[in-house]
N, CA, C and O atoms as CSV, one atom per row, in Angstrom:
chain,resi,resn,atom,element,x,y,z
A,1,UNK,N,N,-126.229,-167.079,31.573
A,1,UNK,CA,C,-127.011,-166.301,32.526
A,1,UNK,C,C,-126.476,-166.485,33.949
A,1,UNK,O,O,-126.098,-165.543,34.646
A,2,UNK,N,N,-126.474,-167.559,34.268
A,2,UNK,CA,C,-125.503,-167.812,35.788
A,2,UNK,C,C,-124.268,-167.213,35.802
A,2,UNK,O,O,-123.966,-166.576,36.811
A,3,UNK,N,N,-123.499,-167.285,34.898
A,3,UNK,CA,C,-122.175,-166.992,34.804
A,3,UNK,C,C,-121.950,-165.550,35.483
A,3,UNK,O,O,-121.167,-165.111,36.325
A,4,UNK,N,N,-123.472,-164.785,34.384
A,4,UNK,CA,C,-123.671,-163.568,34.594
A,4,UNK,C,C,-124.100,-163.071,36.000
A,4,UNK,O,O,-123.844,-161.891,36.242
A,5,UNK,N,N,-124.419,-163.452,36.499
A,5,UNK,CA,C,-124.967,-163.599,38.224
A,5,UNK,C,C,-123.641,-163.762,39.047
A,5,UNK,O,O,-123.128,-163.050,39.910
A,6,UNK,N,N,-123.433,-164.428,38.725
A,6,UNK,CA,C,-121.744,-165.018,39.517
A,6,UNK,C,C,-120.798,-164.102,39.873
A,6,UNK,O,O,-120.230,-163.921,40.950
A,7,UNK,N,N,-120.663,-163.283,38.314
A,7,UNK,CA,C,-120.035,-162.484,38.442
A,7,UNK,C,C,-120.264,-161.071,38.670
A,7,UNK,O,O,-119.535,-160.081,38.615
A,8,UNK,N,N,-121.635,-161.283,38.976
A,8,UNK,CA,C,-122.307,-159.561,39.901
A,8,UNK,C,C,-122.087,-159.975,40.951
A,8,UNK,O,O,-121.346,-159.330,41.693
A,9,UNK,N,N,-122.773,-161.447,41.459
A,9,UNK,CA,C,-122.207,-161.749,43.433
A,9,UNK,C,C,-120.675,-160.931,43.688
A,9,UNK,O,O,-120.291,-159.995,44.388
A,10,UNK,N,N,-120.001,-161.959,42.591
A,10,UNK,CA,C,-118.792,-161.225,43.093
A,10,UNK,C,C,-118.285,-160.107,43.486
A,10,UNK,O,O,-117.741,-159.770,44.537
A,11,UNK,N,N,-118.650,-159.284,42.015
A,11,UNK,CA,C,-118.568,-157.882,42.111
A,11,UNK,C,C,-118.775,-156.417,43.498
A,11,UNK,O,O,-118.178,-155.414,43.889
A,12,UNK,N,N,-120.272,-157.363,43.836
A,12,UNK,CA,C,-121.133,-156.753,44.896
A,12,UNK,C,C,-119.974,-157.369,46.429
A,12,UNK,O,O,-119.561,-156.757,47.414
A,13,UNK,N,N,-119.819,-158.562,46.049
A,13,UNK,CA,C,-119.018,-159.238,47.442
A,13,UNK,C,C,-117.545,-158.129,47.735
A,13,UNK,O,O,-117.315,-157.639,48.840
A,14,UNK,N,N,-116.908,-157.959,46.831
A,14,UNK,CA,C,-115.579,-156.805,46.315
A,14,UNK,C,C,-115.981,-155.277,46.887
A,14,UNK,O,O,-115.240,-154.599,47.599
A,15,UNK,N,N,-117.172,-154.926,46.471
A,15,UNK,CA,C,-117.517,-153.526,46.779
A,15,UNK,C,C,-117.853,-153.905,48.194
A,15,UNK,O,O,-117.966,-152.755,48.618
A,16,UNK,N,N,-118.128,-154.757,49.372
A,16,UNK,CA,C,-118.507,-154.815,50.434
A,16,UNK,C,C,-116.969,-155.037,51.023
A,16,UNK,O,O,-116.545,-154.827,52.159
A,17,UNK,N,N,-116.473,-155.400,50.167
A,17,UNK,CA,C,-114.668,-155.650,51.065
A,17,UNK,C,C,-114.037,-154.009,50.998
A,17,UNK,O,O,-113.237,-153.508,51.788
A,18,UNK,N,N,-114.564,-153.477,49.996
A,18,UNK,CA,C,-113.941,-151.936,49.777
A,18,UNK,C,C,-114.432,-151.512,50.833
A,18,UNK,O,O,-113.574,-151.087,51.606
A,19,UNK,N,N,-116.044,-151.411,51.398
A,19,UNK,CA,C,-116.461,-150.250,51.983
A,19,UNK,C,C,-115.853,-150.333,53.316
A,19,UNK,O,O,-115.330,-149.436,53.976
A,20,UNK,N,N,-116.093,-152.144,53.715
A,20,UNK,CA,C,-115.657,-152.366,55.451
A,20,UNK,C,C,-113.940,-151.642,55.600
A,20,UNK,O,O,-113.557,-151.088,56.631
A,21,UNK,N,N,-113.133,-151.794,54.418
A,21,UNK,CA,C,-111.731,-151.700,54.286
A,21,UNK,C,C,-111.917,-149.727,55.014
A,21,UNK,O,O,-111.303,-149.181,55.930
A,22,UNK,N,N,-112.736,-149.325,54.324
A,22,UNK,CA,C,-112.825,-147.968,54.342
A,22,UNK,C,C,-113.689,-147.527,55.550
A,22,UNK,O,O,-113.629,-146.359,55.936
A,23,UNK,N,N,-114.451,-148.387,56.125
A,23,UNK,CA,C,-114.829,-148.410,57.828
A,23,UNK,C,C,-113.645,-148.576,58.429
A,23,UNK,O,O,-113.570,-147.405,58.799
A,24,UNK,N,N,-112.656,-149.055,58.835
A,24,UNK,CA,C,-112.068,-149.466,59.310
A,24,UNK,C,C,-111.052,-148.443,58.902
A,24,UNK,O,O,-110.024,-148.899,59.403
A,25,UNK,N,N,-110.734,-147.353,58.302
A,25,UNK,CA,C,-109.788,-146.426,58.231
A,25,UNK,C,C,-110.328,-145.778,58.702
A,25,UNK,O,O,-109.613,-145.250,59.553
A,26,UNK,N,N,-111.810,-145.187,58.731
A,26,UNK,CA,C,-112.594,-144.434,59.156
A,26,UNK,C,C,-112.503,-144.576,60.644
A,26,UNK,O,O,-112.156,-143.635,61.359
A,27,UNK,N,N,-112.723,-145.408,60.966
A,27,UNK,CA,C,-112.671,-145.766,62.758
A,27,UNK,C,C,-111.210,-145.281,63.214
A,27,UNK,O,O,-111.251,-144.520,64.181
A,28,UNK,N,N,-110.169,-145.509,62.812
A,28,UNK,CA,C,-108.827,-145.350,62.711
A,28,UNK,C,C,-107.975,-144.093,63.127
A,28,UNK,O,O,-107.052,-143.802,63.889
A,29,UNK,N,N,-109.102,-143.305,61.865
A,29,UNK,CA,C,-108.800,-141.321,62.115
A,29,UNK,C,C,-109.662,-141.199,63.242
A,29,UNK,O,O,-109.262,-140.325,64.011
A,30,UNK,N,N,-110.884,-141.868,63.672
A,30,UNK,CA,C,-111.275,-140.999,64.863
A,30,UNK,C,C,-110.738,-141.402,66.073
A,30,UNK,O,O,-110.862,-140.841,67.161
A,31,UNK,N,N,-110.110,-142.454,65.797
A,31,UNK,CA,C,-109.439,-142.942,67.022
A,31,UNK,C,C,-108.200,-141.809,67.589
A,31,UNK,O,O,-108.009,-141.270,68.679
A,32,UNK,N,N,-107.449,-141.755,66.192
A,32,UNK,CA,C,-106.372,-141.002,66.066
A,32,UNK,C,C,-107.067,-139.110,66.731
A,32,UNK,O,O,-106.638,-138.265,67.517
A,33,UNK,N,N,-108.141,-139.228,65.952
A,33,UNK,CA,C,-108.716,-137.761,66.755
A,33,UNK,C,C,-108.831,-137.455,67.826
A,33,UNK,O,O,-108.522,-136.372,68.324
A,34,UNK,N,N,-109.463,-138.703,68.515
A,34,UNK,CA,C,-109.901,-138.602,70.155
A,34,UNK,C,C,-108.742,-138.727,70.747
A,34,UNK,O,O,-108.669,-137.596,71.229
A,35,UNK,N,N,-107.670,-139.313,71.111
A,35,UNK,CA,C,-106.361,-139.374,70.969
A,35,UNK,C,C,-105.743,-137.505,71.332
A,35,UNK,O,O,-105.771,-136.737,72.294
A,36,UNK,N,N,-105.394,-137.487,70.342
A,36,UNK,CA,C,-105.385,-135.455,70.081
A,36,UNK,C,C,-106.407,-134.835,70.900
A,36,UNK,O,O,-105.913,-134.000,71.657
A,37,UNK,N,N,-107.749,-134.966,71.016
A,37,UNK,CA,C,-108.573,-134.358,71.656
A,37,UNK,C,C,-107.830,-134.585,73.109
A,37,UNK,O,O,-107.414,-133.578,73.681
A,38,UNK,N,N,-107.644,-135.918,73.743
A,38,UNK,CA,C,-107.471,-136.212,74.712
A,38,UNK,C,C,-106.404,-135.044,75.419
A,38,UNK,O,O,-106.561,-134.100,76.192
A,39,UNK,N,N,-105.251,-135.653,74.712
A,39,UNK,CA,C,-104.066,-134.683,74.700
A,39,UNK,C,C,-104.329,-133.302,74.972
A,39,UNK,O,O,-103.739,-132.953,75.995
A,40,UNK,N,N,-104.994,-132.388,74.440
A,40,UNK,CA,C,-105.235,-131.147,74.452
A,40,UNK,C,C,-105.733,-130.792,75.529
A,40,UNK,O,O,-105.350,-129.871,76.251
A,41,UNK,N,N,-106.852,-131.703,75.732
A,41,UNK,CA,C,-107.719,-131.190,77.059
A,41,UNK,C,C,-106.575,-131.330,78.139
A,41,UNK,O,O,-106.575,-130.507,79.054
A,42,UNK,N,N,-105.609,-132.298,78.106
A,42,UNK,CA,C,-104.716,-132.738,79.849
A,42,UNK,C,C,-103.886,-131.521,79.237
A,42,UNK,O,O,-103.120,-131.282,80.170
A,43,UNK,N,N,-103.659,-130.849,78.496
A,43,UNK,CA,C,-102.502,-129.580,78.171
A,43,UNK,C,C,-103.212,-128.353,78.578
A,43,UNK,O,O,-102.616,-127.348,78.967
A,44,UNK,N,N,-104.751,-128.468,78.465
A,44,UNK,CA,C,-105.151,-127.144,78.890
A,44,UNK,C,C,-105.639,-127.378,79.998
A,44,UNK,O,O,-106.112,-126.339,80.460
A,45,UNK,N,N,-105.817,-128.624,80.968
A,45,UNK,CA,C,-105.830,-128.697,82.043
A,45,UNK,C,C,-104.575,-127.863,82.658
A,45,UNK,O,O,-104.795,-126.775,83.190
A,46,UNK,N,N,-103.097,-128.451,82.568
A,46,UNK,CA,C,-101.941,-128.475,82.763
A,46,UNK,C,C,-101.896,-126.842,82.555
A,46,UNK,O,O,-101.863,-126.100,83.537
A,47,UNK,N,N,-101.896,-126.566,81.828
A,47,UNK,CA,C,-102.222,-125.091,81.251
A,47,UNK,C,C,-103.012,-124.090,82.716
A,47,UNK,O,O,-102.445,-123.296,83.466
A,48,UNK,N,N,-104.277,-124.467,82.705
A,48,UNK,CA,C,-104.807,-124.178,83.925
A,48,UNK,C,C,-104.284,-124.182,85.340
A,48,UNK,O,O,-104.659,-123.422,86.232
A,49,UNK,N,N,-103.423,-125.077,85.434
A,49,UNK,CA,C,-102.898,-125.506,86.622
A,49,UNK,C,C,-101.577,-124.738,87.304
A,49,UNK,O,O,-101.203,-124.547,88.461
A,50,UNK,N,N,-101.075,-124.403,85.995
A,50,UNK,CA,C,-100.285,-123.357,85.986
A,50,UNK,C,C,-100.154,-121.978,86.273
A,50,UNK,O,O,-99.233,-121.274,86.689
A,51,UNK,N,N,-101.434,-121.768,85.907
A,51,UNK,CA,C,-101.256,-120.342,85.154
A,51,UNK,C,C,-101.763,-119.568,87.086
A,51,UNK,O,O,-101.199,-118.764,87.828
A,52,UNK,N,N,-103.105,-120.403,87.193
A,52,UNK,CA,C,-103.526,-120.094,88.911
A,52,UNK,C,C,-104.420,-119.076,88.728
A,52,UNK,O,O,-104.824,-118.330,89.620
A,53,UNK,N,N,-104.894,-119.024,86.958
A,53,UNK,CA,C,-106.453,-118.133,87.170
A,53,UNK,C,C,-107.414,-118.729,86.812
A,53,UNK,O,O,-107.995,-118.720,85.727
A,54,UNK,N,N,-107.663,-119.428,87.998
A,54,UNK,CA,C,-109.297,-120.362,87.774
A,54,UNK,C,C,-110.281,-119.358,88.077
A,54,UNK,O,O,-111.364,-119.822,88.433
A,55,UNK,N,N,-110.164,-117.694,88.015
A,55,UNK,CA,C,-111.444,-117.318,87.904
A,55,UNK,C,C,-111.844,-116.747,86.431
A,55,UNK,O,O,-112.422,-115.673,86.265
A,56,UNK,N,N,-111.510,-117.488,85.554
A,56,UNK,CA,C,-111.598,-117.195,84.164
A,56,UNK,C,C,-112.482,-117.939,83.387
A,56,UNK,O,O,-112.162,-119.117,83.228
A,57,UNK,N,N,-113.363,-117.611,82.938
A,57,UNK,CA,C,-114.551,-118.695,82.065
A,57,UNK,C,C,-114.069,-119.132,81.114
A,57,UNK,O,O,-113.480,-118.293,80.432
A,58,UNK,N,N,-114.059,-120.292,80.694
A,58,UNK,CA,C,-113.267,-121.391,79.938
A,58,UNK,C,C,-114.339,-122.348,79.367
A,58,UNK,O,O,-114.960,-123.135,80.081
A,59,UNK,N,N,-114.548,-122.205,77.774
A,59,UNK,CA,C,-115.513,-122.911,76.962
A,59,UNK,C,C,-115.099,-124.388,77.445
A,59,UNK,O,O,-113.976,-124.611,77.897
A,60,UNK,N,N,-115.937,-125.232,77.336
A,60,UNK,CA,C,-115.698,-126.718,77.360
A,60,UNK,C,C,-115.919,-127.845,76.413
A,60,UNK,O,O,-116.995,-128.402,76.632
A,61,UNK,N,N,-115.237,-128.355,75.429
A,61,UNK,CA,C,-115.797,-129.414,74.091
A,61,UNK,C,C,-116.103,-130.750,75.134
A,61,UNK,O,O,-115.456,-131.500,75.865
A,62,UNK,N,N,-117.078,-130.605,74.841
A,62,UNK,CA,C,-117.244,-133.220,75.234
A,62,UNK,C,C,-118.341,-133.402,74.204
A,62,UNK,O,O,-119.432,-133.000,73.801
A,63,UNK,N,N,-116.978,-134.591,73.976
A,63,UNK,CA,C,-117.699,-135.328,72.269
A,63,UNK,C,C,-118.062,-136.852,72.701
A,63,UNK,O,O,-117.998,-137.781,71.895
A,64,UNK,N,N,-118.573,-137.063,74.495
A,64,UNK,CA,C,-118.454,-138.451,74.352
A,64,UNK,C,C,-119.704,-139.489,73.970
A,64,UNK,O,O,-119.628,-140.715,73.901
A,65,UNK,N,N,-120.594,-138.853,73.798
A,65,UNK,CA,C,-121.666,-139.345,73.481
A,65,UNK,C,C,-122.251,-139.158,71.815
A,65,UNK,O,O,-123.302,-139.451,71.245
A,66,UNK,N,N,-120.921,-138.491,71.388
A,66,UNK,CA,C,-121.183,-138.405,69.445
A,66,UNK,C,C,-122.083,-140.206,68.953
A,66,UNK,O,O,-121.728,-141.245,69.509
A,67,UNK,N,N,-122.927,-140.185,68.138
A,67,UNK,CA,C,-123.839,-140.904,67.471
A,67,UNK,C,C,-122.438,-141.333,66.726
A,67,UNK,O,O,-122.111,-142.448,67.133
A,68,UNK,N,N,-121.494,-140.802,65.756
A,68,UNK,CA,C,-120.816,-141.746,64.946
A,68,UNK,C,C,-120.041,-142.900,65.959
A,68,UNK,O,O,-119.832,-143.817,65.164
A,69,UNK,N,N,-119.650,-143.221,66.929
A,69,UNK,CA,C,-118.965,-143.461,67.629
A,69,UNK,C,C,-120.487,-144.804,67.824
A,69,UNK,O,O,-120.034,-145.918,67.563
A,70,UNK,N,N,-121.229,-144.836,68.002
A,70,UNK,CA,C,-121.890,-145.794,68.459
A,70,UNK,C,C,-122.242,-146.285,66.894
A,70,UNK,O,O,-121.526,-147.215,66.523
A,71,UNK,N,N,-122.658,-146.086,66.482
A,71,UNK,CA,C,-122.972,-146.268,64.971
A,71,UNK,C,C,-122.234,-147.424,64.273
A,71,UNK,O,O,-122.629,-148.354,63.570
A,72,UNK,N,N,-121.012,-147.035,64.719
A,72,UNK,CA,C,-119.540,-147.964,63.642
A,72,UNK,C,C,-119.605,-148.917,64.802
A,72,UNK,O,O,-119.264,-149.975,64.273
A,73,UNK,N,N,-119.834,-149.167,66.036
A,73,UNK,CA,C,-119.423,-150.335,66.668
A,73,UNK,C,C,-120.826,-151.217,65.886
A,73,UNK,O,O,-120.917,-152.444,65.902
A,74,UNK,N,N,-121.382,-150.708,65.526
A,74,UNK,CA,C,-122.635,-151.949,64.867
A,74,UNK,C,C,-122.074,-152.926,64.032
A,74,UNK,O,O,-122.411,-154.108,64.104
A,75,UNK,N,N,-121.059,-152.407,63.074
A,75,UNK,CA,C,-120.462,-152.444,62.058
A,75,UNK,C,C,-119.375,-153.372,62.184
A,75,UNK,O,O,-118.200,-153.034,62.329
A,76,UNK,N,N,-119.932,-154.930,62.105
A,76,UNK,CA,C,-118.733,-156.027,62.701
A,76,UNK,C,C,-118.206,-156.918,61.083
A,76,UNK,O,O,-118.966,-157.491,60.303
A,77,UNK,N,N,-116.958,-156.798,60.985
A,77,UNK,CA,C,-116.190,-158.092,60.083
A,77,UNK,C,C,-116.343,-159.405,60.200
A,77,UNK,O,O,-115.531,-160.007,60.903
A,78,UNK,N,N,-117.326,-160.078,59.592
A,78,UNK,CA,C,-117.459,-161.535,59.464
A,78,UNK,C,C,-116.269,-162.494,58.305
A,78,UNK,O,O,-116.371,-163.715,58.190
């Protein structure tokens, strides 16, 4: 019966090394996203700066207050 226990701890301990493994890729791509986001915006700044028609209405993305982004910093490796 212990044995049997032992080897669910384990099991359960393994699936908690998978998921953090898979937080931590997860954090990774959005890093890699914001990154690209960044980029784009200083290109369509640059873009703007160029071109010399700032009387043109121009949608605006800001993602800096996204919930996933606060969420995963909870999410610490012991």
């Amino acid at each position: 019966m212990a044995d049997a226990e032992i080897a669910r701890f384990h099991d359960i301990l393994r699936q908690i090394d998978e998921l953090e493994e898979d937080f931590d890729k997860i954090r990774h791509i959005r890093d890699i996203v914001r990154a690209y986001r960044q980029r784009v915006e200083e290109m369509e700044r640059e873009v703007e700066r160029s071109s010399g028609s700032s009387g043109r209405h121009r949608h605006h993305h800001h993602h800096h207050g996204e919930s996933a982004g606060t969420s995963s910093r909870r999410h610490h490796r012991h």
